[in-house]
C-alpha positions as CSV (number, residue, x, y, z in Angstrom):
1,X,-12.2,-7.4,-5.9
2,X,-10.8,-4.8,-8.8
3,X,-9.6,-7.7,-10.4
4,X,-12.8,-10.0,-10.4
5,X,-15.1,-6.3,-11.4
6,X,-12.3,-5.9,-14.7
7,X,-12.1,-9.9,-15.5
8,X,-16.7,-9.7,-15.5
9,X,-16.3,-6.3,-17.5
10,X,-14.2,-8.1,-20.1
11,X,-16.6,-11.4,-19.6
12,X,-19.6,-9.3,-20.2
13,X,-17.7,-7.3,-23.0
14,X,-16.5,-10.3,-24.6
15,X,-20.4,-12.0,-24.0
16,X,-22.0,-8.5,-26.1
17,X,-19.5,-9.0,-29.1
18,X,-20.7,-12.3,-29.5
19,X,-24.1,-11.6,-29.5
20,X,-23.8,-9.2,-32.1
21,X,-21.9,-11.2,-34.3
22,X,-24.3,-13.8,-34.6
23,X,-26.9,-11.5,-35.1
24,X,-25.2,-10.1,-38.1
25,X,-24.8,-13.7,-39.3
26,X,-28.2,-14.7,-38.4
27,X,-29.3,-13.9,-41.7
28,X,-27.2,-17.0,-43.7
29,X,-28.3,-19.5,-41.1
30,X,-24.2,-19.7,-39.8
31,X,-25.6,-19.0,-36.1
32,X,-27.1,-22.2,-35.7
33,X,-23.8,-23.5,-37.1
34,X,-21.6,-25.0,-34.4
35,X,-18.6,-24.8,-36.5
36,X,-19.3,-21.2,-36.3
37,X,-19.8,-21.1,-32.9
38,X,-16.4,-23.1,-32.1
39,X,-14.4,-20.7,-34.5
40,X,-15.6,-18.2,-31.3
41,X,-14.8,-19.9,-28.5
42,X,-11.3,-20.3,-30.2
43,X,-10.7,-16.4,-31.4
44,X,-11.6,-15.9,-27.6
45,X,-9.2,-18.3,-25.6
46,X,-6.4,-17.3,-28.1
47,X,-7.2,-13.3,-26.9
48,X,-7.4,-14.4,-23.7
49,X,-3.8,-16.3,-23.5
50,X,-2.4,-13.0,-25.5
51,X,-3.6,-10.9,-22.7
52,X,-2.3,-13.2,-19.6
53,X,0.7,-13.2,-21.6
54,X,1.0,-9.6,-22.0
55,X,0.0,-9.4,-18.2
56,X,2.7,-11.7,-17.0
57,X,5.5,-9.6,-19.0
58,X,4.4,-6.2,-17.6
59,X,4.7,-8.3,-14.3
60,X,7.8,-9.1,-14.7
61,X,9.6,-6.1,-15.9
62,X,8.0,-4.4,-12.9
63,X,9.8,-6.6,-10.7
64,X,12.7,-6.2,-12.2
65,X,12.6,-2.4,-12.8
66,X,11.9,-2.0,-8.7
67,X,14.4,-4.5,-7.6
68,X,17.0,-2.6,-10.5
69,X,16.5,1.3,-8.6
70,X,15.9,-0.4,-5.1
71,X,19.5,-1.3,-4.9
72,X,21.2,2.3,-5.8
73,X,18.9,3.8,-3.7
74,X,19.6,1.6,-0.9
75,X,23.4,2.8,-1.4
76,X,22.7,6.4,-1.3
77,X,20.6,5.7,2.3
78,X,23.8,3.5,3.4
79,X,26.1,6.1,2.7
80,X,23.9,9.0,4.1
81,X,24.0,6.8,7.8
82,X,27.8,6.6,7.6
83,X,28.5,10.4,6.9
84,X,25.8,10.9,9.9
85,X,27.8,8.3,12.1
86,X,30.8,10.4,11.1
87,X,32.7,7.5,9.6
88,X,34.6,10.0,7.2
89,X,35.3,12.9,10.5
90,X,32.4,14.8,11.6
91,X,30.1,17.1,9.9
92,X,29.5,20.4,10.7
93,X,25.7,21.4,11.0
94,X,24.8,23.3,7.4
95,X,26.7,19.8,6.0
96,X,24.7,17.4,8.5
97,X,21.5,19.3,7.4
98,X,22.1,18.6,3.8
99,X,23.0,14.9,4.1
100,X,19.5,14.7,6.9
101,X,17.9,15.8,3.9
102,X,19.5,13.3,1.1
103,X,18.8,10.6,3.5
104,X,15.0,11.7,4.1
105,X,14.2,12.0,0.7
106,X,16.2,9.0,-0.8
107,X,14.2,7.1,1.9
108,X,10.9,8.1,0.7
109,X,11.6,7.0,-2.5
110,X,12.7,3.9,-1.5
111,X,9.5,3.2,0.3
112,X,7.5,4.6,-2.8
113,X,9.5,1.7,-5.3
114,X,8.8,-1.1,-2.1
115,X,4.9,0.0,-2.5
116,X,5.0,-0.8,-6.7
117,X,7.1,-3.5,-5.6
118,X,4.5,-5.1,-3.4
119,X,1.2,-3.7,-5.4
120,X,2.7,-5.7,-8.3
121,X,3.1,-9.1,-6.0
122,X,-0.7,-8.5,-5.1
123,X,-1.8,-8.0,-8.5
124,X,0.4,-11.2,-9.5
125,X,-1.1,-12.9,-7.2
126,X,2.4,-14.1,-5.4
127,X,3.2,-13.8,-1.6
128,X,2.4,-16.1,0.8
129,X,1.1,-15.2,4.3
130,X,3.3,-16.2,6.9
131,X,2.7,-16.2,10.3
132,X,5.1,-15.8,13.3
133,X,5.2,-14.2,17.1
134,X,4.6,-10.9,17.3
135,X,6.5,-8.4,20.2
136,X,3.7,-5.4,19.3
137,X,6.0,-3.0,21.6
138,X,9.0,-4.2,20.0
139,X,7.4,-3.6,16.2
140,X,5.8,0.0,17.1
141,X,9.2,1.2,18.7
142,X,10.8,0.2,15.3
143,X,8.4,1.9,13.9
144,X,9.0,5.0,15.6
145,X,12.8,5.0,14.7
146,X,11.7,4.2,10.7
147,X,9.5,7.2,11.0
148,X,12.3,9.5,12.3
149,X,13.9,8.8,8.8
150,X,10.5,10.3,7.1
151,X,10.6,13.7,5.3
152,X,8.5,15.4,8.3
153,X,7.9,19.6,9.4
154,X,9.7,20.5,11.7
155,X,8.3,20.7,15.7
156,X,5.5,17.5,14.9
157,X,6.1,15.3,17.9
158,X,5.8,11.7,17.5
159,X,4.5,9.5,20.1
160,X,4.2,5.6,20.8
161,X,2.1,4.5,23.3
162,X,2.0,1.0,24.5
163,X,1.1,-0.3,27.7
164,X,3.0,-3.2,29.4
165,X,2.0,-6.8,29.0
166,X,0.1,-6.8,25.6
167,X,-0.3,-10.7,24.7
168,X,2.2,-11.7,21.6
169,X,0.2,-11.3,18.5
170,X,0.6,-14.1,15.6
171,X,0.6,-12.7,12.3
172,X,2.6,-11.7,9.4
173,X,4.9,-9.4,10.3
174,X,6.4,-8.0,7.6
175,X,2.8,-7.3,5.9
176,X,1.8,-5.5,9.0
177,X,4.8,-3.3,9.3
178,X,4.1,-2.3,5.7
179,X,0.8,-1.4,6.8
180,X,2.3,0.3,9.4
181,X,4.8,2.0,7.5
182,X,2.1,3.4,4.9
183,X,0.0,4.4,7.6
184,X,2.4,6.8,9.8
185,X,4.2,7.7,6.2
186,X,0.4,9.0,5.6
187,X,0.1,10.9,9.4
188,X,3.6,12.3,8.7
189,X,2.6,14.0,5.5
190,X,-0.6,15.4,5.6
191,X,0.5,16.8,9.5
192,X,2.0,20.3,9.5
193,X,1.9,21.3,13.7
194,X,0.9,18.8,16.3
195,X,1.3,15.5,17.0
196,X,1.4,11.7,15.8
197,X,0.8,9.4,18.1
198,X,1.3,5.4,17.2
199,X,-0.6,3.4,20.0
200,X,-1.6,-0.8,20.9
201,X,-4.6,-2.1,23.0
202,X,-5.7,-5.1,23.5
203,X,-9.5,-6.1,23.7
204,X,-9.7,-9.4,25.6
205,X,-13.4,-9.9,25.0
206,X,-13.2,-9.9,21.6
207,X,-9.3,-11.6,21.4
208,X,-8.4,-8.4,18.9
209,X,-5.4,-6.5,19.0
210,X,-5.8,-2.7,18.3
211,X,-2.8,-0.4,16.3
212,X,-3.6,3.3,16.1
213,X,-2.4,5.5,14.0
214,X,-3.9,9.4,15.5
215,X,-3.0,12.5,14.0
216,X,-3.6,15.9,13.5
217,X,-3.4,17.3,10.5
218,X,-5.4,18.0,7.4
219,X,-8.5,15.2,8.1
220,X,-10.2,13.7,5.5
221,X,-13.2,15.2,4.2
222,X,-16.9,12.8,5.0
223,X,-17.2,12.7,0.8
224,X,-13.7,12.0,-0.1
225,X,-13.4,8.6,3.0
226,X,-15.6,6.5,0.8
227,X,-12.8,6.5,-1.8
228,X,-9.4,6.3,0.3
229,X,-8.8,3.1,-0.2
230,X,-8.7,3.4,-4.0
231,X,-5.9,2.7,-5.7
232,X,-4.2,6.0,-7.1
233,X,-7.1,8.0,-5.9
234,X,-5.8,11.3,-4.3
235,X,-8.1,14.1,-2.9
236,X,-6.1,16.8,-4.7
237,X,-5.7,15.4,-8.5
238,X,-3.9,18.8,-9.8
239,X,-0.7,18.4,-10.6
240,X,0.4,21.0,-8.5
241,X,-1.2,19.1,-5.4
242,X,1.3,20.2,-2.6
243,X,1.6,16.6,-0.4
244,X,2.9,14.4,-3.2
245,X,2.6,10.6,-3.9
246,X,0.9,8.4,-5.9
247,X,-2.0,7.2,-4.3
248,X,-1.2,3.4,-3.2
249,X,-0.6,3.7,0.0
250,X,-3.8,3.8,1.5
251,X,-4.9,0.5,-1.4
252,X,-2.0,-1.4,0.1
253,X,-3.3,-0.7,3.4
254,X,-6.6,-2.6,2.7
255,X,-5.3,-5.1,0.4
256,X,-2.6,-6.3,3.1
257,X,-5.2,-5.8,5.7
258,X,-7.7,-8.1,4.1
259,X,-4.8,-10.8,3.4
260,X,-4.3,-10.7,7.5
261,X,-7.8,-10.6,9.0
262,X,-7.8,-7.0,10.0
263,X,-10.5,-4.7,10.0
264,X,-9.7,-1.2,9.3
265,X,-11.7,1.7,11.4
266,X,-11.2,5.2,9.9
267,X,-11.8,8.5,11.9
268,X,-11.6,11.7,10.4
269,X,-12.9,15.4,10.8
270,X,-11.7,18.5,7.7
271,X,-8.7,20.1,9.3
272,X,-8.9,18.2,12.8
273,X,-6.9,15.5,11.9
274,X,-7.6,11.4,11.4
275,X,-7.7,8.1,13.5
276,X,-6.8,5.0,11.5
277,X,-7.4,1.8,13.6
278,X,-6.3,-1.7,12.8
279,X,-8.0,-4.5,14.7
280,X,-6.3,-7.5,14.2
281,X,-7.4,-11.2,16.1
282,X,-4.6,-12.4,18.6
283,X,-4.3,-15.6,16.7
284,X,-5.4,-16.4,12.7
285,X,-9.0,-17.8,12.2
């Protein structure tokens, strides 16, 4: 949707230069000249192909930037698991604190480059949806231990609930743990004291499977929900704002939940905490 609003901006942009030439050349009879009116058409698709160009580079180095600090990063987390698992003799508790806390933070920014990584496969239009058997029990306890690795307060318990014999669900499942990912990443920071709780249902009337994300921290104030799902958008734009980020987790959310069908159900009350709901059909239309 951004990118069709920006391509009519530049359309429309592009449509009042135009206009404004010919009036200027009115005067010496050139804008009934379709020689004149070809030389535009050209200037145009030549600025056009410069700016796709342009587009495809940035594009490009992106990818190659992310996939270039992905790998050291992905060393540092390796490393942080063996000194845990003691492979090097045990660690006392000040050192197993310090390394918790390497690990915790070098995995946040490894999920932080994975999100420019996949914002720029949106925007480049790449990635192909692919569909497989889904074990939602399976998925949400994974989800659980990826969350353990998060940068969290101290004392927040975190929760999955998932009753037995929920149907297999057939989507993509790496888009849908990244929606996932983003969503309890989001619970986990903006939640001080309390709880997160990560919960399925399944609603056989309508054939839609239901992933929860509750928490209860900060909430989301009624005026700032309109604009969540913005990209960079942040409801605390000073510089000293004290939860960090970039603002794309939240624009992923939506962009990946759009590519799979879901619909996305937000819930949300100033300093009581939120309810994100995905509702996802069983099977792809």
């Amino acid at each position: 949707m951004e990118q069709v609003q920006r391509r009519a901006k530049v359309s429309a942009l592009a449509q009042r230069n135009l206009t404004e030439k010919m009036g200027r050349n009115s005067g010496g009879g050139r804008c009934n000249s379709g020689e004149w009116l070809k030389e535009q058409v050209e200037e145009m698709r030549v600025s056009c192909e410069k700016a796709q160009k342009a587009n495809r580079a940035k594009t490009e180095f992106i990818s190659t930037l992310t996939h270039e600090l992905r790998m050291p990063i992905h060393v540092i987390v390796g490393c942080g698991d063996l000194l845990l698992d003691g492979a090097w003799g045990m660690l006392q508790e000040n050192q197993k604190a310090i390394v918790v806390k390497m690990r915790q933070n070098a995995s946040y920014l490894f999920d932080l480059i994975s999100d420019l990584m996949e914002l720029n496969r949106l925007d480049g239009g790449r990635g192909v949806t692919r569909c497989e058997e889904i074990d939602i029990n399976g998925l949400l306890e994974e989800m659980k231990m990826v969350a353990r690795l998060m940068p969290k307060t101290e004392g927040v318990v975190l929760e999955v609930m998932t009753p037995a014999g929920l149907p297999l669900l057939i989507s993509d499942r790496d888009r849908l743990k990244i929606i996932l990912r983003n969503l309890v990443g989001n619970a986990i920071k903006f939640t001080k004291e309390g709880r997160i709780t990560i919960s399925a249902h399944f609603d056989p009337e309508d054939q839609m499977m239901e992933l929860t994300v509750r928490d209860t921290g900060i909430g989301i104030d009624e005026k700032e929900r309109q604009h969540i799902f913005e990209m960079f958008w942040q409801g605390d734009d000073s510089h000293a704002r004290p939860f960090g980020g970039v603002g794309l987790g939240l624009y992923i959310v939506k962009r990946l939940g759009d590519q799979i069908g879901a619909e996305i159900e937000v819930e949300s009350e100033k300093g009581k905490g939120s309810l994100f709901q995905l509702r996802i059909p069983l099977q792809p239309y």
